[in-house]
Residue frames as qw, qx, qy, qz and C-alpha x, y, z in Angstrom:
[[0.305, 0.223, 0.198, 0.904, -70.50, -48.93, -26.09],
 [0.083, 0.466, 0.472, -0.743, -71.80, -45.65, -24.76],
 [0.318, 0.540, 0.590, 0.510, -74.50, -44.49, -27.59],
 [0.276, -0.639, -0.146, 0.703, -74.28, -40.54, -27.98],
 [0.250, 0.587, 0.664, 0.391, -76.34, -38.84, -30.19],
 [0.119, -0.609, -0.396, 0.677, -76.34, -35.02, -29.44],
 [0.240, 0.809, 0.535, -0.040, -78.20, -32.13, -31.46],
 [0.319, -0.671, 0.156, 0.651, -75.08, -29.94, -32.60],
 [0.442, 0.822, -0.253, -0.255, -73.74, -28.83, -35.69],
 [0.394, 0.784, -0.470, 0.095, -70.18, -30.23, -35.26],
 [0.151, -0.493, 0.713, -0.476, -69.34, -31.05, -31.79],
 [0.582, -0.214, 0.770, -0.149, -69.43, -34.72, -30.94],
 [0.853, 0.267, 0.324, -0.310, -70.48, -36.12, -34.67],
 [0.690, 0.394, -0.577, 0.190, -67.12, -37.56, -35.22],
 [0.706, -0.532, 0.393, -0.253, -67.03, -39.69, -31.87],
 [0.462, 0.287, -0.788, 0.288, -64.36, -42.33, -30.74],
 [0.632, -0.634, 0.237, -0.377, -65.46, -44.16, -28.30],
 [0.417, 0.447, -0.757, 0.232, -62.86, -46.19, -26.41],
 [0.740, -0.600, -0.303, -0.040, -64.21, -48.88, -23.39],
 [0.672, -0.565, -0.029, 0.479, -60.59, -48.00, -21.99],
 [0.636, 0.667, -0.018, 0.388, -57.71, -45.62, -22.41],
 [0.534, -0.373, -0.387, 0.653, -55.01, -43.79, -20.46],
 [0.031, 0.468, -0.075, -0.880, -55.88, -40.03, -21.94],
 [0.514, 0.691, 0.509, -0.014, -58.67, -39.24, -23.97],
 [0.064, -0.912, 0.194, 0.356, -56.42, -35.79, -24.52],
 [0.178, -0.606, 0.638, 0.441, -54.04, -37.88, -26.12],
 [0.508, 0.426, 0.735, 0.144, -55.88, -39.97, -28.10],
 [0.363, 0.867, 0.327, -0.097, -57.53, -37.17, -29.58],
 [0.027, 0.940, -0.250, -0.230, -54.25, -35.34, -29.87],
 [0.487, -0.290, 0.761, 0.315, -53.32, -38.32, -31.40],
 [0.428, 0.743, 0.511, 0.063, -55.74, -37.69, -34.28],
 [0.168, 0.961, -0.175, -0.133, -54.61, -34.41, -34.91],
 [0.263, -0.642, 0.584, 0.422, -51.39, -35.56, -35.22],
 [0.460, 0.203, 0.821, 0.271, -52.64, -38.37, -37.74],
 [0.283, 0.191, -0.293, -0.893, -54.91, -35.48, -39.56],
 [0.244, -0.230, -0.908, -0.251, -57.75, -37.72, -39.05],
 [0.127, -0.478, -0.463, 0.735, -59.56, -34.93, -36.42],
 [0.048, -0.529, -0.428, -0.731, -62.22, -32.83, -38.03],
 [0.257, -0.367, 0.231, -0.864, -63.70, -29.86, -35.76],
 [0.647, -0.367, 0.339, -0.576, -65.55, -31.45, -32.53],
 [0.741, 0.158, -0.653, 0.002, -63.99, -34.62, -32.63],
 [0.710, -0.527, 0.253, -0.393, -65.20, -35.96, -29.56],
 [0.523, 0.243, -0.801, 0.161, -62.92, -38.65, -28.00],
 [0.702, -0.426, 0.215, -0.528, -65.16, -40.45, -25.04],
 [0.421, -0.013, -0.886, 0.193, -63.83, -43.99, -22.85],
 [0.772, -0.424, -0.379, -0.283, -65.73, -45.62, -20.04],
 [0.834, -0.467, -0.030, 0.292, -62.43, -45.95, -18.12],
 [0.362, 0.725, -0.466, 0.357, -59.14, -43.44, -18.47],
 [0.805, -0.531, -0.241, 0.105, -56.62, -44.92, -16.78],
 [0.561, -0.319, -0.062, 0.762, -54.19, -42.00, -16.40],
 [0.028, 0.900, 0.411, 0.144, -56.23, -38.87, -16.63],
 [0.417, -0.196, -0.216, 0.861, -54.44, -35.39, -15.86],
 [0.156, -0.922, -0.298, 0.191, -55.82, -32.37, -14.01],
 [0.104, 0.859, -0.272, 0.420, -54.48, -28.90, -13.99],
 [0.253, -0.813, 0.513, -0.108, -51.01, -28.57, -12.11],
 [0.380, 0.452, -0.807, -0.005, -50.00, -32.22, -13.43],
 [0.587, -0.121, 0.735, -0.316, -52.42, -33.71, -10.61],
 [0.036, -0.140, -0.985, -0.090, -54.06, -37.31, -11.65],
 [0.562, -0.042, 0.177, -0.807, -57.74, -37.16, -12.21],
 [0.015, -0.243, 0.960, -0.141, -59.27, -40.00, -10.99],
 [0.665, 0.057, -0.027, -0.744, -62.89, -41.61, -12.08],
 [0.541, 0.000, 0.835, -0.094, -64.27, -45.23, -11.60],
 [0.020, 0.032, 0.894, 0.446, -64.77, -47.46, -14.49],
 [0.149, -0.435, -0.832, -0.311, -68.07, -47.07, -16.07],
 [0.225, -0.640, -0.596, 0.429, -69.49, -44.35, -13.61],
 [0.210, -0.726, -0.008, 0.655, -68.62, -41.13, -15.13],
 [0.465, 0.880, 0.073, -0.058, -68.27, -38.76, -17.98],
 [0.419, -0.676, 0.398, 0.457, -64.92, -38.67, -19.48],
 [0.678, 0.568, 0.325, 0.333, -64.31, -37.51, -23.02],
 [0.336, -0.604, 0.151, 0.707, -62.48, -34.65, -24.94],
 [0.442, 0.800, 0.382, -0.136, -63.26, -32.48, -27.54],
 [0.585, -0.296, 0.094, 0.749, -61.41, -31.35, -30.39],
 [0.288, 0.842, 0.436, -0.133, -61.65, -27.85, -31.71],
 [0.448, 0.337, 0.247, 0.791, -60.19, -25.19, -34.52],
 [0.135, -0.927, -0.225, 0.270, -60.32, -21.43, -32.48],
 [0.510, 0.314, 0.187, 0.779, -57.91, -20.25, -35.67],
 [0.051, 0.851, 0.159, 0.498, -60.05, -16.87, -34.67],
 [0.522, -0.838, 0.150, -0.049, -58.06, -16.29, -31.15],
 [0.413, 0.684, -0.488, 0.350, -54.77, -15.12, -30.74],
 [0.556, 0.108, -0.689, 0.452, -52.30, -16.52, -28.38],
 [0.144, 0.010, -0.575, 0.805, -52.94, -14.25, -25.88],
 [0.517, -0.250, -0.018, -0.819, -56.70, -14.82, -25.81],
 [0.275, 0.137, -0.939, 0.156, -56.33, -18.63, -24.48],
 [0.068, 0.112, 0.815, -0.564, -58.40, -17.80, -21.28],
 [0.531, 0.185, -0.069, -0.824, -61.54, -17.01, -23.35],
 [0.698, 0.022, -0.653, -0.292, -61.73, -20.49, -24.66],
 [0.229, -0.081, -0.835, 0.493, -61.32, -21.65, -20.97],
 [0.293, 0.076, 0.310, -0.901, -64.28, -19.44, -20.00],
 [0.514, 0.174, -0.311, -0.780, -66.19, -20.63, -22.33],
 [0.509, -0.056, -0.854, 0.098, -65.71, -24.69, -21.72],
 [0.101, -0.052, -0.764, 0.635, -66.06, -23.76, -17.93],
 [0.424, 0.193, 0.141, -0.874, -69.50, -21.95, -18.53],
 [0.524, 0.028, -0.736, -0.428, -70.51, -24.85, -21.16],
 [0.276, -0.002, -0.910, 0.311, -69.74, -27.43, -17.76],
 [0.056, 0.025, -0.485, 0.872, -71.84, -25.01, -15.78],
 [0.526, 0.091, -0.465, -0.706, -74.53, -25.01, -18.31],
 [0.510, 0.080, -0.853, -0.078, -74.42, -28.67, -18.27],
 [0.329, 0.060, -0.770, 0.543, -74.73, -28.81, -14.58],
 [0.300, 0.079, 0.304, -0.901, -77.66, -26.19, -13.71],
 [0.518, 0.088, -0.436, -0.731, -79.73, -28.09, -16.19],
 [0.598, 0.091, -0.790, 0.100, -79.47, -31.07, -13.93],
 [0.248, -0.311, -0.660, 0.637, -79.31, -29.73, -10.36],
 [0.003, -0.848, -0.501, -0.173, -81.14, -26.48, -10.96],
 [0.161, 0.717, -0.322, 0.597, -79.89, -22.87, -10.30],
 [0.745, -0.496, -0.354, 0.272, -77.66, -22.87, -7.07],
 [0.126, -0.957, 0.241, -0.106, -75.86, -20.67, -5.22],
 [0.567, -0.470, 0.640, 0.219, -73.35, -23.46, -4.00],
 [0.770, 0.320, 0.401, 0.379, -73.15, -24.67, -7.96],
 [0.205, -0.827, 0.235, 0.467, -69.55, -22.60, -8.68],
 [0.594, 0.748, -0.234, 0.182, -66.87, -22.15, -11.12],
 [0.556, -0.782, 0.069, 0.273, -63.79, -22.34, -9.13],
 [0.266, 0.820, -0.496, -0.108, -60.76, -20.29, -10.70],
 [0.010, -0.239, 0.382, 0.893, -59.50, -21.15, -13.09],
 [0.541, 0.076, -0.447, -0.709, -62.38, -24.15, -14.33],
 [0.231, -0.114, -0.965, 0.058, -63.58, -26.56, -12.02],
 [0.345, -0.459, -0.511, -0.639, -66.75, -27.39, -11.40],
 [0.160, 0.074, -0.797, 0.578, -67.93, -27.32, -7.62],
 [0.509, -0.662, -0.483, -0.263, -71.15, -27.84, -5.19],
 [0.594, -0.792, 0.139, 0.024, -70.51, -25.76, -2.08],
 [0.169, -0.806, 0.553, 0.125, -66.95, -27.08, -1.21],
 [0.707, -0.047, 0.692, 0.135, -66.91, -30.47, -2.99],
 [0.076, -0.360, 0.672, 0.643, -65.31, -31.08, -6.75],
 [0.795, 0.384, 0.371, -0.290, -68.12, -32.51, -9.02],
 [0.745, 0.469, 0.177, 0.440, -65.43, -32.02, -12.59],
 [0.445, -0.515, 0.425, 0.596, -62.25, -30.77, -13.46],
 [0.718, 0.681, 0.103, -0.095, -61.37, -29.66, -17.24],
 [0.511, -0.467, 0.270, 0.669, -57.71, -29.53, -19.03],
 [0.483, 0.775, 0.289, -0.288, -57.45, -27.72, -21.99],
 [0.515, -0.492, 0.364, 0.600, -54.07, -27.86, -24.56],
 [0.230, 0.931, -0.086, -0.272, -53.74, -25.14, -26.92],
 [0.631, 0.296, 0.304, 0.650, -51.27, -25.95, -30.30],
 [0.071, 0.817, 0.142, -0.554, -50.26, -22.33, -31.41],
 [0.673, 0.248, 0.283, 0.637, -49.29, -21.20, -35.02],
 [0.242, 0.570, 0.173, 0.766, -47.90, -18.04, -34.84],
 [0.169, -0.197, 0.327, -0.908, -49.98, -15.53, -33.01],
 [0.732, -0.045, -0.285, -0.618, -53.22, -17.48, -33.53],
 [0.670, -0.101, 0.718, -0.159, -54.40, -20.73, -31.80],
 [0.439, 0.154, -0.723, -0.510, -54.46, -23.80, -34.37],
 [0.624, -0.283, -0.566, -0.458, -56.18, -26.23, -32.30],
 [0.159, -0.496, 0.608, -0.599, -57.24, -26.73, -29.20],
 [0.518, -0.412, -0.748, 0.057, -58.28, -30.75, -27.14],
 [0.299, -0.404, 0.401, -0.766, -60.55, -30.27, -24.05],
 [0.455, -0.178, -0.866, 0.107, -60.69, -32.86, -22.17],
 [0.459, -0.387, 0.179, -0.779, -63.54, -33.19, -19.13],
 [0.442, -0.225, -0.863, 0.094, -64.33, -35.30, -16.68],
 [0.305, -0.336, 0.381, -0.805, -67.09, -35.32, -14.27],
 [0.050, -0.085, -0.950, 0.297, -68.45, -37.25, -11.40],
 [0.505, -0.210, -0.335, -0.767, -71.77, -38.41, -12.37],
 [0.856, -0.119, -0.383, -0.327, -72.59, -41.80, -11.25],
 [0.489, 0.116, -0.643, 0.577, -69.12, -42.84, -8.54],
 [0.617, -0.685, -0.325, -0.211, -70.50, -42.58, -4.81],
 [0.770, -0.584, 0.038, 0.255, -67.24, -43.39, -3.12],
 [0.236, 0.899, -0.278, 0.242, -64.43, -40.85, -3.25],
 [0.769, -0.161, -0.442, 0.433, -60.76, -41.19, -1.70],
 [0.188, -0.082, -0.318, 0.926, -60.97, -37.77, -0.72],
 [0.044, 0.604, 0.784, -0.135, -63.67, -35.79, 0.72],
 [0.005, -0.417, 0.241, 0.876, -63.54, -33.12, -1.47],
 [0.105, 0.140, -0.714, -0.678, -65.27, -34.74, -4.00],
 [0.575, 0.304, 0.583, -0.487, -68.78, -35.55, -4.91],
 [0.010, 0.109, 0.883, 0.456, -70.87, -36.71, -7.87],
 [0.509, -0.241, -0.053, -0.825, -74.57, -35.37, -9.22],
 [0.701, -0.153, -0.694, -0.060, -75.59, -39.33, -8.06],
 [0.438, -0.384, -0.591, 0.558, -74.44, -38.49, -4.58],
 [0.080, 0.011, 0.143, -0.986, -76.17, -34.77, -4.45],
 [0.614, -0.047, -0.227, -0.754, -79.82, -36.12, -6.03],
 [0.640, -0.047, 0.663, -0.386, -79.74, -39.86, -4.48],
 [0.855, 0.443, 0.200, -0.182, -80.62, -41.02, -8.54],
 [0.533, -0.132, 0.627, 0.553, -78.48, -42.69, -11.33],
 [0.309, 0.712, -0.059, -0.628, -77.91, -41.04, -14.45],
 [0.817, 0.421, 0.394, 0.014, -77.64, -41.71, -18.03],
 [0.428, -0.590, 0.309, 0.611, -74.22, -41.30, -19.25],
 [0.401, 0.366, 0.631, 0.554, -74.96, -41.82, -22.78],
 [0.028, -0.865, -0.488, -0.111, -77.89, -38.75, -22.53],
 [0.458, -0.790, 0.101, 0.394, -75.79, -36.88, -19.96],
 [0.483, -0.219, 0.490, 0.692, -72.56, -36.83, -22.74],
 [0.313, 0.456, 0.631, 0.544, -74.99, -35.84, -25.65],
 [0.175, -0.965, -0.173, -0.095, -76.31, -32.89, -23.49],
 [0.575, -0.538, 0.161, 0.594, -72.71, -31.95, -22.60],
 [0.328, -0.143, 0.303, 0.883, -71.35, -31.43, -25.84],
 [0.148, 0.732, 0.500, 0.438, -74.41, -29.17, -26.98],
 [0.358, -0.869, -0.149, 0.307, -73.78, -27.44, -23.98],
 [0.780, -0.021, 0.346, 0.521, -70.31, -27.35, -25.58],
 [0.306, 0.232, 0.447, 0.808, -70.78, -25.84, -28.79],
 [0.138, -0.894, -0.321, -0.279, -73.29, -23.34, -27.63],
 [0.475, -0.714, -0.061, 0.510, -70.66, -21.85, -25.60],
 [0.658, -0.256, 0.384, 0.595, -68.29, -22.17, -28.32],
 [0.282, 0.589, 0.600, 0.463, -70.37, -20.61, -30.88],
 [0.131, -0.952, -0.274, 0.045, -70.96, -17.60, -28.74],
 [0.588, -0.538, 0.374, 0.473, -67.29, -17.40, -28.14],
 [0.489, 0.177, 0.627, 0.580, -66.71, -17.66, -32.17],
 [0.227, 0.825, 0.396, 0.333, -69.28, -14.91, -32.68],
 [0.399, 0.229, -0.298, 0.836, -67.22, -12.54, -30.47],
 [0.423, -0.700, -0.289, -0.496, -69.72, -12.35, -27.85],
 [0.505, 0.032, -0.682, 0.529, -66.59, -11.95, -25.11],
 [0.284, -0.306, 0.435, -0.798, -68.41, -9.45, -22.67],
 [0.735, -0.093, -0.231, -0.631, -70.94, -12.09, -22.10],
 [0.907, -0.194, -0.346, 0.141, -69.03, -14.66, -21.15],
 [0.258, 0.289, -0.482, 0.786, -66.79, -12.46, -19.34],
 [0.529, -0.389, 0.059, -0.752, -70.15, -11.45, -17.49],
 [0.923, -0.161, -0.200, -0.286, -71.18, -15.14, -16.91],
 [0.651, 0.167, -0.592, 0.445, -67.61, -16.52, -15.33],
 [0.047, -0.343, 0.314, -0.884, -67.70, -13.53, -13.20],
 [0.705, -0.269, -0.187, -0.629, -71.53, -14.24, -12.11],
 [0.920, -0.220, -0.325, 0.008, -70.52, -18.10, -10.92],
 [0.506, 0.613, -0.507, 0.334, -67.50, -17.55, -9.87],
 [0.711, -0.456, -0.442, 0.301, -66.42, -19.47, -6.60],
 [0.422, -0.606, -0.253, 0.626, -65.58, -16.88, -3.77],
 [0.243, 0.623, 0.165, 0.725, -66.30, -13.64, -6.03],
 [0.151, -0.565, 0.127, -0.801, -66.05, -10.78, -3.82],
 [0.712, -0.652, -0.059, -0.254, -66.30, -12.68, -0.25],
 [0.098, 0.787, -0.555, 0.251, -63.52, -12.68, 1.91],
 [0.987, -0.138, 0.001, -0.086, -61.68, -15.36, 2.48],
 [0.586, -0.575, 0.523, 0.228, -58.15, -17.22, 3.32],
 [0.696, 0.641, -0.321, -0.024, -55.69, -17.57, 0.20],
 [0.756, -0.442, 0.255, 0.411, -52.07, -19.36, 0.52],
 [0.456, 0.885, -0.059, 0.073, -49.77, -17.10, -0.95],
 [0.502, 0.551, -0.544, 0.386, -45.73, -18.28, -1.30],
 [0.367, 0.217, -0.795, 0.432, -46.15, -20.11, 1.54],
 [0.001, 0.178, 0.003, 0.984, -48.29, -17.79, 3.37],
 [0.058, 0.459, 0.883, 0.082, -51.76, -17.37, 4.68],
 [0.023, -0.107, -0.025, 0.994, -53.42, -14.17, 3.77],
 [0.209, 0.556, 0.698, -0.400, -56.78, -12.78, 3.70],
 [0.071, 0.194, -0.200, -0.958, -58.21, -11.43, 1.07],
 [0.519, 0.474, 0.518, -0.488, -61.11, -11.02, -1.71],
 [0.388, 0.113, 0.714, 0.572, -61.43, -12.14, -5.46],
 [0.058, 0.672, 0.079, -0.734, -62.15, -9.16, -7.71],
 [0.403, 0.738, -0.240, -0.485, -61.75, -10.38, -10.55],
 [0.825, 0.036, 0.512, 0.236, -60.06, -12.44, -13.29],
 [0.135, 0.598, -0.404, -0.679, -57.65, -10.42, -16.59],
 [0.681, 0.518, -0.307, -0.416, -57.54, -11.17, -19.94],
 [0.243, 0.563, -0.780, 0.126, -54.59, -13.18, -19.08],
 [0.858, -0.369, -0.324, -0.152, -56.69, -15.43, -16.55],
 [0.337, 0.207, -0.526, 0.753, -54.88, -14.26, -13.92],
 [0.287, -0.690, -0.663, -0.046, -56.72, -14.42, -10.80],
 [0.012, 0.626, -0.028, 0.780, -57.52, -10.38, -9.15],
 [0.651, -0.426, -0.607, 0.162, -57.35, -10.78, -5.45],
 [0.063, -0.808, 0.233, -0.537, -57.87, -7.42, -3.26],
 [0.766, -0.133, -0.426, 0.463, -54.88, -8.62, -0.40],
 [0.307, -0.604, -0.268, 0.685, -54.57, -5.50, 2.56],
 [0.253, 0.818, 0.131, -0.499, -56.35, -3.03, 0.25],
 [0.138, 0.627, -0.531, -0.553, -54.18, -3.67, -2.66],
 [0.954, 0.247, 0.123, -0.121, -55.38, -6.04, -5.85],
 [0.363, -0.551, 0.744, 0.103, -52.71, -8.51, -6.60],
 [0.745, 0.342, -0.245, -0.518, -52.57, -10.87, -9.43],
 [0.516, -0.491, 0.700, -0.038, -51.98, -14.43, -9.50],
 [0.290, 0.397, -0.814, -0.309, -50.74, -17.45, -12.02],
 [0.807, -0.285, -0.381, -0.350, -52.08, -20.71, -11.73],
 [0.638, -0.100, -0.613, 0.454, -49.09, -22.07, -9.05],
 [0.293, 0.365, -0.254, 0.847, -49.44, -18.88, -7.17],
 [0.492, -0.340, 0.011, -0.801, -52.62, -18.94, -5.28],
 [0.278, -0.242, -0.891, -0.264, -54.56, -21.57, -3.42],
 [0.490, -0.536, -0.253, -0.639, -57.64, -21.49, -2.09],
 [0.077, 0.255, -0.797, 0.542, -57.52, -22.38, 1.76]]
């Protein structure tokens, strides 16, 4: 068992840990459904063995090498149509998490909407599912995984802080500094400090303002990322005109 002991208020001190599972997301959103989930119920395994990424991909992490848990939280203060704030906030937490480790970089990104990235290689992915009642979130799992300690990828997109620094980490330490990172985001986010973390997405953001190839309905077009709305819609100036995009609508070329 992984021992995980972090310095928070809330976030991670109702832990599950599981040596396996196929979704920490659902575990945890299997709590909530049991009413057995109090705020930051952390749900952490050693091994998911059917993980999911944004767009329905598979997120894939060797046994025993990596960070993979999910968090569950009550953002009763955000309405439906503030969703992408609580994404901002997780994605900045990750970032946190990450700088404190490698050290400020220029090639340590955000990439729209929330993955984590070195230069051009994936270090973590987040997913985030939002219950609503009403107008108002009721609760929301965030699940996370990142490559800490895995060396060998099947694609070379990916990387791991183990294969950027050459050392092995402590996943137990590493998870207990995560979710503080966590709930300091989440707390700022709760006090209604959104220009701030609007500032700070904006600040990391992969390809902010540098021009670059997009695939658009098929397409390959040039443009430049300007932005991000309320709506987390990405702002992409495309032959002088800004253009918004969904999550299926863009990719990054």
């Amino acid at each position: 068992m992984m021992e995980i002991s972090p310095q928070t208020l809330f976030t991670g001190q109702q832990l599950l840990w599981l040596p396996a599972c196929g979704s920490t997301n659902a575990e945890a959103q299997r709590l909530l459904g049991e009413n057995r989930a109090s705020e930051g119920c952390t749900v952490a395994t050693g091994h998911q063995t059917a993980g999911r990424g944004q767009r329905g991909n598979q997120w894939e992490a060797a046994a025993g090498e990596n960070l993979t848990l999910s968090v569950v939280w009550l953002p009763t203060f955000l309405a439906a149509g503030q969703q992408f704030l609580l994404s901002q906030a997780v994605a900045l937490a990750v970032h946190d998490w990450a700088t404190a480790l490698l050290g400020p970089s220029p090639a340590l990104r955000l990439k729209w909407p929330n993955d984590l990235y070195y230069g051009g290689q994936k270090l973590g992915g987040i997913l985030i599912e939002n219950a609503l009642s009403g107008a108002q979130i009721q609760h929301s799992v965030v699940g996370i995984g990142l490559n800490v300690n895995q060396l060998a990828f099947g694609v070379p997109t990916a990387s791991s802080l183990a294969a950027l620094t050459g050392r092995a980490y402590d996943l137990g330490a590493l998870a207990a500094r995560l979710l503080e990172c966590l709930e300091r985001r989440y707390l700022q986010l709760r006090a209604g400090q959104v220009g701030g973390l609007r500032r700070d997405y904006l600040q990391v953001l992969y390809r902010y303002q540098e021009p670059h190839a997009y695939e658009v309905a098929g397409q390959r077009v040039h443009g430049q990322i300007v932005g991000v709305d309320a709506d987390g819609r990405l702002a992409v100036e495309i032959d002088g005109a800004v253009r918004r995009f969904g999550l299926q609508e863009i990719r990054h070329v």
